[in-house]
Each structure stands twice: as structure tokens, then as C-alpha cells.
Wavefront OBJ file of the C-alpha trace (Angstrom):
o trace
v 6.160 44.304 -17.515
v 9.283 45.852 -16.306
v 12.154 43.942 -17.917
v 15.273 45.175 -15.330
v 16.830 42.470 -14.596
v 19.126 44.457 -11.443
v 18.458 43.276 -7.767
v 15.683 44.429 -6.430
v 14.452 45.061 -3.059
v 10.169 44.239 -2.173
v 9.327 45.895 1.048
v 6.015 44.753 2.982
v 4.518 42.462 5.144
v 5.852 38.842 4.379
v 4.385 35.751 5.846
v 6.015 32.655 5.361
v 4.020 29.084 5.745
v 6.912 26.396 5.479
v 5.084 23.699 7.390
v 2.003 22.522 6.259
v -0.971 23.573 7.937
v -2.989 20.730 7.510
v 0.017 18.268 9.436
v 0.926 20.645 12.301
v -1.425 23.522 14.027
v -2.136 26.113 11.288
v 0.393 28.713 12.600
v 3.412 26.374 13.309
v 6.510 27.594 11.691
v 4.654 30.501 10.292
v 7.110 33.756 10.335
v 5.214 36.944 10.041
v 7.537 40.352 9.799
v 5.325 43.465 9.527
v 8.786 45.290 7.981
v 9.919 42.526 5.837
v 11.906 42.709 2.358
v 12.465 40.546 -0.421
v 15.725 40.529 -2.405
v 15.058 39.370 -6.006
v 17.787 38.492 -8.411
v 17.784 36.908 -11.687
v 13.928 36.005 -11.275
v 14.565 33.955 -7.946
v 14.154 35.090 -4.557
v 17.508 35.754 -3.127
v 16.863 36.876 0.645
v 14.670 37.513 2.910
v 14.438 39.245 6.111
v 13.088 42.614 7.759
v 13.405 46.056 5.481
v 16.358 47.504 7.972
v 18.491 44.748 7.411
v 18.251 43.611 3.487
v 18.444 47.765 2.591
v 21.676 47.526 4.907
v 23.139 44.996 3.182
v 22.025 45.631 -0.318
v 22.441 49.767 -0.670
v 22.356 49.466 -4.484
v 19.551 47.694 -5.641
v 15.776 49.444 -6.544
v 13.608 49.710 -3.866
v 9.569 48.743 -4.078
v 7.684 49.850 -0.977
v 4.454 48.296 -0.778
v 4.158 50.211 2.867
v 1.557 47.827 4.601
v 0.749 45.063 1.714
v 1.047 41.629 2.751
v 3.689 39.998 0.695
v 3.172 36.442 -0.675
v 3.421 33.765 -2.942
v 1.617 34.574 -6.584
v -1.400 32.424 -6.345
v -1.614 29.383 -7.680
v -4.646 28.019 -9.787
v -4.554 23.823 -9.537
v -7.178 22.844 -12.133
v -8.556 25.693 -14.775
v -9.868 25.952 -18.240
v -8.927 28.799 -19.900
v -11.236 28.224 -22.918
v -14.467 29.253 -20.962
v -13.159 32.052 -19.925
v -15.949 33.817 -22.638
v -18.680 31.634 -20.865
v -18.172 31.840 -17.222
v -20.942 32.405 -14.853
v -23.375 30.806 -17.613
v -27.066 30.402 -15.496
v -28.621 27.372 -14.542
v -27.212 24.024 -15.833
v -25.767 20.766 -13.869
v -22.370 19.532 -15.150
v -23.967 17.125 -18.144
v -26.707 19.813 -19.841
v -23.776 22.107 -18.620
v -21.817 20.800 -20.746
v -23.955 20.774 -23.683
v -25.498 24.239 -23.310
v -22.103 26.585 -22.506
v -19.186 24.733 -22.208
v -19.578 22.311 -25.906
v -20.425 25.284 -27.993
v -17.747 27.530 -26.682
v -14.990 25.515 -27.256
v -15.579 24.843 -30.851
v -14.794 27.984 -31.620
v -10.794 27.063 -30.642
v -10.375 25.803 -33.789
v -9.617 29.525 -34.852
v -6.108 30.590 -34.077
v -6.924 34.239 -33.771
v -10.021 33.349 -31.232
v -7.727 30.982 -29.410
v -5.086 33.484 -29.406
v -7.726 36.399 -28.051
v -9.080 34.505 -25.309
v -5.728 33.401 -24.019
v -4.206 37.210 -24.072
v -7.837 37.866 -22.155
v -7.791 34.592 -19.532
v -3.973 35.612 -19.021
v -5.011 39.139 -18.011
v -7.746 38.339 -15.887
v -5.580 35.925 -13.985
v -2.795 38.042 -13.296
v -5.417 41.116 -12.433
v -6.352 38.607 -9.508
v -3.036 37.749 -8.468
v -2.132 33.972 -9.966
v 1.098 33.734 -11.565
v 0.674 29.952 -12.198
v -2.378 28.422 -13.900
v -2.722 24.130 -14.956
v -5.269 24.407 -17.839
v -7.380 22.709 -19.813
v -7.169 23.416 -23.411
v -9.752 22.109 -26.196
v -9.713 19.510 -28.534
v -8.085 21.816 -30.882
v -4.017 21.804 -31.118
v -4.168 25.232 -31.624
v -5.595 26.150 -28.376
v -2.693 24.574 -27.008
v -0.541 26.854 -29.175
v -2.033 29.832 -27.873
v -2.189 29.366 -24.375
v 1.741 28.445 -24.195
v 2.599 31.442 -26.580
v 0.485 33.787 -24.752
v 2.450 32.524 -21.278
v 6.027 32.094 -22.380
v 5.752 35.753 -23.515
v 4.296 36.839 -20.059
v 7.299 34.730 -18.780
v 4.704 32.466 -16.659
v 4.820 29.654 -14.984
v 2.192 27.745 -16.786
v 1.012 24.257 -17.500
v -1.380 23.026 -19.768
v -2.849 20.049 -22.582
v -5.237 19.360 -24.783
v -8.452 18.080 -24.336
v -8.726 14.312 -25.524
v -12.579 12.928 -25.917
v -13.732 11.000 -28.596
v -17.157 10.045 -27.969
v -20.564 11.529 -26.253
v -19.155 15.057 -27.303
v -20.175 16.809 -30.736
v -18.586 15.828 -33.987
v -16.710 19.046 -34.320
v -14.682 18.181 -31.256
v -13.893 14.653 -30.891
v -10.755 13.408 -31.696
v -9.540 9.920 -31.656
v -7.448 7.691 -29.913
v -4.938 7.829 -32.693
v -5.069 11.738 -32.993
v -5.313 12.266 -29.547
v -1.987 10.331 -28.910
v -0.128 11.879 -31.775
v -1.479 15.752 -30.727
v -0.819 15.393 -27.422
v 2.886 13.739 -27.921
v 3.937 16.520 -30.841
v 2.480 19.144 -28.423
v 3.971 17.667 -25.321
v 7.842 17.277 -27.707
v 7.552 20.823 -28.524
v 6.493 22.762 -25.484
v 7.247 20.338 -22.240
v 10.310 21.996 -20.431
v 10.548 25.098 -22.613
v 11.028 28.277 -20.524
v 8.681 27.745 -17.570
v 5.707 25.950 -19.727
v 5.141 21.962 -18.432
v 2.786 19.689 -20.817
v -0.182 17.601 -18.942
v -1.455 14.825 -20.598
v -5.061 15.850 -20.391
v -8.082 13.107 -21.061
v -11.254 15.427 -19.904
v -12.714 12.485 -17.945
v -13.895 8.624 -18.861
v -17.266 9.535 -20.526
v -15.903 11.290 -23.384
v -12.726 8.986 -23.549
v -13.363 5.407 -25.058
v -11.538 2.539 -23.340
v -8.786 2.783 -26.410
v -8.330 6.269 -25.980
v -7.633 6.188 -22.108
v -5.048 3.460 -23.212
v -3.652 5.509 -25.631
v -3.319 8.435 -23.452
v -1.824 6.123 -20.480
v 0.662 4.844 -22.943
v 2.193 8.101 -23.945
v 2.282 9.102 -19.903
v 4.513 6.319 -19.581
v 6.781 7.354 -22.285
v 6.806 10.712 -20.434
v 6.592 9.655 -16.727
v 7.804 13.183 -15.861
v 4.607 15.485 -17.266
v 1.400 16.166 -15.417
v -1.412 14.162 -16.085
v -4.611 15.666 -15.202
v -8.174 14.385 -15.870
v -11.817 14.675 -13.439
v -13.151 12.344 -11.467
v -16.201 11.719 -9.389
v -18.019 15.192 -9.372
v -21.574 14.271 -9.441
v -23.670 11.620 -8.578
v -25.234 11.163 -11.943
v -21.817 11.496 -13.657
v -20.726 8.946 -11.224
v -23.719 6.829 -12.545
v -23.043 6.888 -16.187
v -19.085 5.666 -15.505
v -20.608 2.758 -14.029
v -23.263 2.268 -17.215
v -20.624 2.793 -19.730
v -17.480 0.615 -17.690
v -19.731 -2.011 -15.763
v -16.836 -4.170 -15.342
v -14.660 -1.401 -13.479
v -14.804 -1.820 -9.678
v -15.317 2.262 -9.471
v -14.559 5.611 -11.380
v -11.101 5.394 -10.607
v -10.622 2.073 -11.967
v -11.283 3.112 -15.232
v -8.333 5.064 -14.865
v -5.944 2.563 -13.487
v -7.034 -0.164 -16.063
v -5.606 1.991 -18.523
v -2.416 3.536 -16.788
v -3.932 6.758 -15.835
v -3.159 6.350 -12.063
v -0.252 7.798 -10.918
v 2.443 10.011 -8.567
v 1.690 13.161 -11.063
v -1.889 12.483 -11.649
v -4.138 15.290 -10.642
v -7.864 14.658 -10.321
v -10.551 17.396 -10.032
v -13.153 17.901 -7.775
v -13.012 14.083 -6.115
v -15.864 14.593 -4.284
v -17.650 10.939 -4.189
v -15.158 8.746 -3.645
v -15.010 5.409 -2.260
v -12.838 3.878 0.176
v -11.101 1.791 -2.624
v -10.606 5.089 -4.264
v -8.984 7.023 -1.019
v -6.909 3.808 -0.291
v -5.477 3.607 -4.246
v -4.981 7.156 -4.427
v -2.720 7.586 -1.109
v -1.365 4.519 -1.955
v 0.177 6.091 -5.076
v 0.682 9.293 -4.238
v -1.710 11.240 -6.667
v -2.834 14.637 -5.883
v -6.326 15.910 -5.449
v -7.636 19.640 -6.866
v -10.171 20.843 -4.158
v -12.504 23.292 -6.982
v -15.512 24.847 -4.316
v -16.714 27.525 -6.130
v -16.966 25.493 -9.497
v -18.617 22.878 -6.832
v -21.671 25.051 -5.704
v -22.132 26.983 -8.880
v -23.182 23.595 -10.857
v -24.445 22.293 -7.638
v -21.669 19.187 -7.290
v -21.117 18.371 -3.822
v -19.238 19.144 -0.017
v -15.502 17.840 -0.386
v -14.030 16.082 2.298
v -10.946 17.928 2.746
v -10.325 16.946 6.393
v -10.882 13.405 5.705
v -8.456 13.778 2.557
v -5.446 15.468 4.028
v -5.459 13.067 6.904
v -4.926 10.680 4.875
v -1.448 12.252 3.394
v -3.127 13.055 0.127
v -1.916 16.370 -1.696
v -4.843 18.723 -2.145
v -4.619 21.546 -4.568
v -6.940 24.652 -4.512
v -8.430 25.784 -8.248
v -10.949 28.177 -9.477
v -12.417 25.697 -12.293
v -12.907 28.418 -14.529
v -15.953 28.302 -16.225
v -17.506 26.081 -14.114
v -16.012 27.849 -11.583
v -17.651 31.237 -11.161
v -14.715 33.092 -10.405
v -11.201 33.704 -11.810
v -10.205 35.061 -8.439
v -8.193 32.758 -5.547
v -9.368 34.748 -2.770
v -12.859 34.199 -3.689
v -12.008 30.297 -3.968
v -9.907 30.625 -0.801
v -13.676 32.028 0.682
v -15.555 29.052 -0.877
v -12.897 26.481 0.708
v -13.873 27.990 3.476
v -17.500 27.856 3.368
v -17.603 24.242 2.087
v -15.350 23.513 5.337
v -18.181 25.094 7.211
v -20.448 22.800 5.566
v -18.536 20.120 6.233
v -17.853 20.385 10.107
v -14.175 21.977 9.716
v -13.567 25.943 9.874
v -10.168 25.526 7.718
v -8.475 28.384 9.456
v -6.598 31.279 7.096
v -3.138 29.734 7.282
v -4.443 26.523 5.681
v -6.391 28.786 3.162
v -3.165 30.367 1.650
v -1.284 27.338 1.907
v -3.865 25.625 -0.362
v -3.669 28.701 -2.828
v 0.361 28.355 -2.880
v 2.035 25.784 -1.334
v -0.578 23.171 -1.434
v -1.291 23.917 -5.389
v 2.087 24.014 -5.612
v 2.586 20.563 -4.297
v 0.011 18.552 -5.991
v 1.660 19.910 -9.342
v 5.228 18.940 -8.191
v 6.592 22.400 -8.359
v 7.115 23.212 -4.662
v 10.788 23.632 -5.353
v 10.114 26.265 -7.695
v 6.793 28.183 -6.733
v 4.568 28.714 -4.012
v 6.833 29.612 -1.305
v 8.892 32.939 -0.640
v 12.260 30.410 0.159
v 15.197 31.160 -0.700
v 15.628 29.811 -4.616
v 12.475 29.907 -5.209
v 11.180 31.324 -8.228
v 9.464 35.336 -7.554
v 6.219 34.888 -8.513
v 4.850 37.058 -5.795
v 2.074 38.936 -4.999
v 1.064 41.995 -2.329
v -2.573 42.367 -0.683
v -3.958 45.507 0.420
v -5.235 44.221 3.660
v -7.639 47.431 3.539
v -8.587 47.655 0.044
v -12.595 48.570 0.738
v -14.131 50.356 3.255
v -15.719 47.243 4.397
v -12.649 45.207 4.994
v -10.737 48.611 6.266
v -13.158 48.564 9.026
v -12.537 44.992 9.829
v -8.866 45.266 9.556
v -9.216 47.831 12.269
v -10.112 45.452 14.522
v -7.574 42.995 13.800
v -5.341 41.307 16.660
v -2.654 39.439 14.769
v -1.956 38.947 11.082
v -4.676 36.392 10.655
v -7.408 38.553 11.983
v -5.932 41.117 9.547
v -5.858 38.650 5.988
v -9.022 36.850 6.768
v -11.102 39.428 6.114
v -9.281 40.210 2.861
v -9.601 36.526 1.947
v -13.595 36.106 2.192
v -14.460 39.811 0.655
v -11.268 40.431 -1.504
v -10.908 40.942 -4.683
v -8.659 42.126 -7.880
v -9.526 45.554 -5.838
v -6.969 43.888 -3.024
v -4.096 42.945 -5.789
v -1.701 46.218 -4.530
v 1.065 44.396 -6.610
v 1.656 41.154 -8.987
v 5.607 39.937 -9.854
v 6.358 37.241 -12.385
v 9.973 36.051 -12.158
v 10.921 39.046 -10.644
v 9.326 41.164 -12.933
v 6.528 43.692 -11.874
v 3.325 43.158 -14.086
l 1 2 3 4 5 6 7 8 9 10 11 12 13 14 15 16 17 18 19 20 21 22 23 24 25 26 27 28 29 30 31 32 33 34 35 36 37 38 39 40 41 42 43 44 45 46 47 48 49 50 51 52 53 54 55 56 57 58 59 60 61 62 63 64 65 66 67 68 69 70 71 72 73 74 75 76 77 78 79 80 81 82 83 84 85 86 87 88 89 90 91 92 93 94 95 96 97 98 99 100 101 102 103 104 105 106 107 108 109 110 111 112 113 114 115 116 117 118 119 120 121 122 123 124 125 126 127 128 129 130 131 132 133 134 135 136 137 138 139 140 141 142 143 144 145 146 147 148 149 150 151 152 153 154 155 156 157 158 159 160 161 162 163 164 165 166 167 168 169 170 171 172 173 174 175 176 177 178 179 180 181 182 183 184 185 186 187 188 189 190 191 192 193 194 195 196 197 198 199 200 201 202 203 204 205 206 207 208 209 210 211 212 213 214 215 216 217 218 219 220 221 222 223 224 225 226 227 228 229 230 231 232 233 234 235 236 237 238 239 240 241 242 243 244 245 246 247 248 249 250 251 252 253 254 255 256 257 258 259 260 261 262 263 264 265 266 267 268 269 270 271 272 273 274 275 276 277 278 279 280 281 282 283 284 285 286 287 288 289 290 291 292 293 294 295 296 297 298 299 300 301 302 303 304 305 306 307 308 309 310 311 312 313 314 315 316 317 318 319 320 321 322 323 324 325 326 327 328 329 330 331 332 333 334 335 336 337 338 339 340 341 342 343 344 345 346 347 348 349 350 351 352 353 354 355 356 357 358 359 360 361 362 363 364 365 366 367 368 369 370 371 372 373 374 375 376 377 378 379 380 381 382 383 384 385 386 387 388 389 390 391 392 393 394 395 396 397 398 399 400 401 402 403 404 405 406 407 408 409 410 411 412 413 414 415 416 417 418 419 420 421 422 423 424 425 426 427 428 429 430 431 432
């Protein structure tokens, strides 16, 4: 990365979404300057405006000219597990045998530091290669794993969050925890990382069948010690997963009750995938605040479900947008954004392109609390940014030559981009 810290001018494209697509039309308060600039100082975004006026007013700092990229927000990646990196796109299984087969074996192998430490370096790489400067992660059972993803990020100067994995039952022996251990791993990790640089701790229970009733407990118990973290867990993404919650908690009124009973319902709770919820479930989790992580490509690859995304943001619930890797079969947003987009088909509602890089930015951004620092280009806001060659293959050249306005010119880029579209990547400032 380059390390200058002196101001530094981004020309481009910039689009700006400060209005939430989902609550006014799509292109309401969008600004779109086809000769726009960013000013970056000290890792935040100082100004912005058009290229004429910012190189006017600010003769001495370096210049970047991205000539005809679109400039925005680094890409934000809501609900991700970086230890299956090594196993994505793994043929065949539903979640449970999924599980078992891929995604069981591969993570015992965290309990090495120097694998850990290899596949974080890797999943870090990969990311940034496809534009997201801010990833929520699982980790594994394994302390360690937690060690290396937050090493491997604070040196990349990332915004990144992450936790390890607490189960304790219907997982192998050689990575289950208990209630006890999970509690006092996850608070040491959580004391010694939380708040450092730009790393955040989520307290991170994988989801209520590998999590006995005294480990949820334990778990909701430390979140309210530390009301401020993340707390991130799954819920509700298949029917026969939905199935065995009921078996194994037959006196819970749903999935998500097994959550509440044991304080794991809350205004920084973030629950993947959501897809088969019930009106109870909806009411609780507007009620509260929580935030939902939309994960489509994750959702067709192990054949999950259509979720409701129209029903969910009129209800006021935060959605975020995530690639699920492994399950996911991507580590690119822009083939997610094209999957949210294709499940909205499926569903009834064309989500229309503003909405579809809100949902990679702002909308992630929200759901994890951090829309003060990332996922806009406001002024303040942290740099994370990335440019898009709106042209990068002859296929989406052609299309782009077409284009009317700046949506008919990113849509294209958003359901056949990828890392081939990444023109540019900035963390903090800082050109990758």
C-alpha cells in the first residue's frame, strides 16, 4: 500500500446515495458528477465536488485520475466466513451434510496458527482484489483464528469485524467448545481487540443447533456486559434447519425465541439469511431494531430459499448485503449485488441499481452501525473507496455504449462484473 499520508486528490465519476433507496424512489438525492474529485486527508474524506473545482482549490496535493471509473464506497461484506475461504464452491451439499462434508473439516484445521495466519493473508487478498474494504466474519472455534484474522487486518489498516465461533454440541469433538470456554474466549478476545485501530469484536454463537441452551446464555450474558459490540449469529435458512430448532427447543414459540430467551435479541444483533420467518419474528425484530444480512448467492448455491426483501425493508428493518463466503459461491459484491437482483426477480421486485449499491455500502454499513464511518463518500467519512471500470470486458463495453444515464451505465457492470472491473481499491486513504 502506499503509506503518504499528504492530501490527495481522486478524480472520476462519483455517485453519491445519501437517501435510502428502499424509503424514497431509488434515485432521490442521488448526485452523479461525471468530473468529480475526492479530497482525502488523514484517511477521511475531506471534500468533494467536480475535478475543476477541488484541483482549484487544492493546487498542492497528488493527483489520481481514474479518467472514466465510477468512484464509490469500498464494498462492504455484512455476514462472511473467512475460514472457508480454502473450501468455497464445494459441489452438491444442503446446509446440514454441508456442513459436515466441507465446512466441519475445514475449519479444524484453524487450530494451526500458521494455517490460520495463511488463509487470512489469502481471504484478505481476495477481498480487496474484488473491491471490499470492510468484511464482518466468522472465525472458528479456535482463538487463534481470531488472532489471525485481526492481525492480518490491522496491518492492512481495515475496517474489519469479526468473533469466534461458539458451538458446543452436534459439531465434532475437535471443535466444540463450551459454555464456560466460549464465554471466557470470546470476552479475552473481545478485551484485547474490540476498539483497537479499526477492528470491532462480534459476539458470534454460529446458530442454536450447535449452541446448548447454557451456552446461548452465556454468550447473551457477556453481550450485555458489552452492549456496544456486534452480535451476529444465523437464523432461519432452511426449512429442515428450521425443523430441528423446533425438535431441540420445543418450548420456544419460534427460531428467534431461542435467541431472545437467552438475551441474544438486540439493536446490534445481525442475523443471516432470515429467510423463513414468521410474523412474530418480523414484529420482534422491527420492534428492536436488529438488522438483517440479505446472503443470495450463499442462498441458491446450498439451495436455501427467496428472501423477502421488499416485505423486510417496508417494515423499517436494516438489511445488509453479504457474500457468505463459503457457502456463498463468490467473494465478489458485484456478483452478490447480481444475485440480489435475481432473487428480487424471483420474488416479484426488480430492486433497481441504486438500491443494489446502497445494500453493498450504505445498507451493510447500517446494519453494522458504522454508517458514520463507512459506506458513504460524506464528508468525515472514512476513504475506503473503490473505482469501477464501467467497460472492463468487451461484453459490458458494448453495453455501456448504449447507456442513457449512469444507471444504464453501472448496471451492466453490476450483473457481469468482476475483480476484472476493480480499476482502483483505497483503504483509509491509502491506495492498495
Amino acid at each position: 500500500m502506499n503509506t503518504s499520508l499528504a492530501p490527495r486528490l481522486i478524480l472520476g465519476q462519483t455517485l453519491q446515495l445519501p437517501v435510502d433507496p428502499f424509503v424514497a424512489p431509488p434515485t432521490e438525492g442521488a448526485r452523479h458528477d461525471r468530473h468529480g474529485a475526492i479530497l482525502v486527508e488523514a484517511g477521511r474524506v475531506a471534500a468533494l465536488g467536480s475535478a475543476e473545482s477541488l484541483r482549484a482549490a487544492h493546487p498542492q496535493a497528488e493527483v489520481e485520475d481514474m479518467g472514466e471509473a465510477l468512484l464509490l464506497p469500498g464494498f462492504i461484506d455484512a455476514h462472511t466466513h473467512f475460514p472457508q475461504t480454502a473450501m468455497i464452491a464445494s459441489w452438491g451439499k444442503r446446509l446440514i451434510d454441508w456442513l459436515n462434508t466441507y465446512t466441519f473439516p475445514e475449519e479444524a484445521r484453524f487450530h494451526d496458527p500458521a494455517y490460520s495466519a495463511t488463509i487470512a493473508a489469502r481471504y484478505f487478498d481476495l477481498t480487496l482484489a474484488h473491491g471490499t474494504t470492510t468484511t464482518c466474519s466468522y472465525a472458528t472455534s479456535h482463538p487463534v483464528s481470531v488472532e489471525a484474522y485481526f492481525t492480518e487486518a490491522r496491518r492492512r489498516g481495515l475496517r474489519a469485524v469479526a468473533g469466534k465461533t461458539c458451538m458446543d454440541r452436534n459439531a465434532p469433538d475437535n471443535l466444540r467448545d463450551t459454555a464456560q470456554s466460549a464465554y471466557d474466549d470470546s470476552k479475552a478476545l473481545l478485551e484485547r481487540w474490540h476498539g483497537v485501530d479499526r477492528l470491532e469484536y462480534a459476539i458470534t454463537p454460529r446458530f442454536t443447533p450447535t449452541s446448548s441452551r447454557e451456552q446461548l446464555h452465556a454468550l447473551g450474558a457477556l453481550w450485555g456486559e458489552y452492549p456496544d459490540c456486534l452480535m451476529q449469529t444465523h437464523l432461519s435458512e432452511q426449512v429442515d434447519e428450521v425443523a430441528w430448532v423446533r425438535d431441540l427447543h420445543p418450548q420456544a414459540r419460534d427460531y428467534l425465541d431461542t435467541y431472545e430467551a437467552a438475551d441474544l435479541l438486540g439493536p446490534r444483533g445481525l442475523y443471516g439469511h432470515s429467510i423463513y420467518l414468521e410474523p412474530r419474528e418480523v414484529d420482534r425484530i422491527a420492534e428492536v431494531g436488529a438488522a438483517l444480512v440479505h446472503c443470495p448467492t450463499s442462498n441458491t448455491f446450498v439451495g436455501s430459499g427467496v428472501f423477502a426483501m421488499a416485505a423486510m425493508k417496508a417494515r423499517g428493518i436494516p438489511v445488509g448485503l453479504a457474500t457468505d463466503t463459503g457457502g456463498g459461491s463468490s467473494f465478489s459484491m458485484l456478483r452478490t449485488m447480481a444475485a440480489a437482483y435475481e432473487i428480487g426477480q424471483l420474488a416479484g421486485t426488480a430492486l433497481h441499481p441504486a438500491q443494489l449499491l446502497w445494500l453493498a455500502t450504505a445498507g451493510s454499513a447500517r446494519a453494522m452501525h458504522m454508517d458514520d464511518k463507512i459506506g458513504t463518500l460524506a464528508v468525515g467519512s472514512e476513504a475506503d473507496i473503490v473505482a469501477l471500470d464501467l467497460g472492463s470486458t468487451p461484453a459490458i463495453a458494448q453495453r455501456l455504449a448504449e447507456a442513457d444515464d449512469i444507471w444504464d451505465a453501472v448496471f451492466p457492470t453490476i450483473m457481469m462484473g468482476d475483480d476484472r472491473a476493480i480499476a482502483g481499491v483505497w483503504v483509509a486513504g491509502k491506495r492498495c
